[in-house]
N, C-alpha and C positions, 0 to 999 in steps of 0.2 A: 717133497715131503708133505701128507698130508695135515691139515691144520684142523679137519673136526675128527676129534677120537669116535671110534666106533661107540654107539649109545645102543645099550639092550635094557631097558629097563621097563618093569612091569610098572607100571601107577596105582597105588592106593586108593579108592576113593577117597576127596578130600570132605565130599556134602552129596546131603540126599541128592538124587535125582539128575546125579551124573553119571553118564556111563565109564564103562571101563576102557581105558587105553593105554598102549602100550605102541614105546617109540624105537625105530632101530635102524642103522644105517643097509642102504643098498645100494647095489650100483647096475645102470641097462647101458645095453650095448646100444650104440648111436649109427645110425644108415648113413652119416659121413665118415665114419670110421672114429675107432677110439671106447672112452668108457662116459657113461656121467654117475655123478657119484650124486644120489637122492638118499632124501629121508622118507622112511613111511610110517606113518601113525596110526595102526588101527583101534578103531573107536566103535566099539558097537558092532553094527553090521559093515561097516566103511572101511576101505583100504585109503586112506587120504593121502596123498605124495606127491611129493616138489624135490625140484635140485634146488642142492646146495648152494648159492654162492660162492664163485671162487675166491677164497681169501678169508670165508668167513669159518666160525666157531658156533657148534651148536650144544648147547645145555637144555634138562627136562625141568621146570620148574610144576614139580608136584603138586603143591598146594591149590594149584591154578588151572591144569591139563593143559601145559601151553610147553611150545618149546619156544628158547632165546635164541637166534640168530645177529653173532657180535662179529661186526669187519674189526679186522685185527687192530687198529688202534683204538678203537672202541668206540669212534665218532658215530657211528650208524651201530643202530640193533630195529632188527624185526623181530618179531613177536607173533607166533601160528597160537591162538586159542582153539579150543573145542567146547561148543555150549551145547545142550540141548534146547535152548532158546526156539522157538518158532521152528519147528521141525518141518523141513519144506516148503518153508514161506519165507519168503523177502519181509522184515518189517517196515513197516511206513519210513518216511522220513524223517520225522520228527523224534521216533523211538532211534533213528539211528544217530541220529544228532544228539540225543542225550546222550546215552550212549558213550560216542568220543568226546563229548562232556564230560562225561561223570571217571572219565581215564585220565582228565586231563584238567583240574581242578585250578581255576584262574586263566584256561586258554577262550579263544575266542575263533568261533566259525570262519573261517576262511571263502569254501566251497563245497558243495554236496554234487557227486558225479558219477555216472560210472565207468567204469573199465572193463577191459579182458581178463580173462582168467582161461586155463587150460578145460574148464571144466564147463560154466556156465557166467554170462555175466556176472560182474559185484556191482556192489554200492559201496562210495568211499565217501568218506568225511575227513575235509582236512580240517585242522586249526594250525593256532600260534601260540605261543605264551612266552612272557617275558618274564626271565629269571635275574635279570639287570641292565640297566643299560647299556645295549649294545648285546646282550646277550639273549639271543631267542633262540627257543627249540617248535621246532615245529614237526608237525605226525600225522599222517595219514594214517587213518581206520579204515579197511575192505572188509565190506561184509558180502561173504557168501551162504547162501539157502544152501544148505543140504536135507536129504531125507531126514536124518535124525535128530539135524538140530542148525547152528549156525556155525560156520568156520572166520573167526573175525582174525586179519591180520593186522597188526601195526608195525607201523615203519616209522623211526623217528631219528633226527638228527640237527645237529646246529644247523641254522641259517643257510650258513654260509656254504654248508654239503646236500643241502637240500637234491638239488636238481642233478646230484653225480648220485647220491643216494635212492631216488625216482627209478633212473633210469635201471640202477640193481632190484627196485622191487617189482617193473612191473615186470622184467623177466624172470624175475620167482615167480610173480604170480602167473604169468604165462605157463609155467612146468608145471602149474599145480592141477591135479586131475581128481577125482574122486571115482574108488571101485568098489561096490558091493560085492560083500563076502557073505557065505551061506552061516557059517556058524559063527557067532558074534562070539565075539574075544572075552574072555572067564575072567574075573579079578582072581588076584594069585590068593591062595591058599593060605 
């Protein structure tokens, strides 16, 4: 049984000087045989697209141009944004550091690194924050350059799912690729 409903939805723009995108499920046939089931979000001139996580649920939050990725008991969620931020350029580190600061308001820097992605290096920024004793969330921010803007992911979960939660994000971010498209995607009517 699948567990993420099909998502066709066009997005509103929420503020100036965002583009338009629109999210919807697909699925590519695999050269070991089989299906995988991706989402793809185009944005602008961008085809942007990642699998799914198995076991996970994806929702479009409007107001933001991001989609939610929740593992079914809800300890882990990723977070795919689309900015026009620095369109084709990495930003410093500093700017990336605020950044997952400013998403994560009483967290504290951990690590600044980068990783793999399907498409091109990221830069990620970990922290921590402490919601009680004994109780910390911690979250990694990737940021990836694209031509039109930045794709930032987060990944965030307890402590204690960190490192089982890791290992599902950097294989998202492994499937994640970016395609330019000729005609840039319309806001709906």
């Amino acid at each position: 049984m699948k567990l993420v409903c099909l998502i066709f939805l066009s997005l509103s723009l929420a503020a100036a000087g965002q583009i338009p995108f629109r999210a919807f499920d697909s699925y590519e046939d695999l050269i070991e045989g089989g299906t995988a089931h991706t989402l793809v979000v185009d944005a602008g001139h961008q085809h942007l697209v990642t699998r799914l996580p198995r076991g996970y649920a994806a929702s479009v939050a409007n107001e933001t141009q991001s989609v939610v990725f929740k593992e079914a008991t809800g300890s882990i969620a990723i977070t795919m944004r689309v900015t026009t931020n620095s369109p084709g350029v990495m930003p410093d580190e500093d700017t990336l550091r605020s950044n997952a600061l400013a998403a994560n308001p009483g967290a504290a820097v951990l690590q600044v690194s980068s990783c793999a992605t399907g498409y091109r290096p990221a830069r990620f920024v970990d922290t921590a924050r402490s919601l009680a004793p004994g109780r910390n969330i911690r979250t990694r921010h990737a940021f990836v350059a694209c031509p039109e803007g930045i794709v930032e992911f987060m990944f965030s979960s307890k402590d204690q799912d960190f490192d089982k939660g890791r290992v599902v994000f950097n294989l998202f971010l492994s499937s994640f690729r970016v395609e330019m498209i000729k005609e840039p995607v319309k806001p709906p009517q």
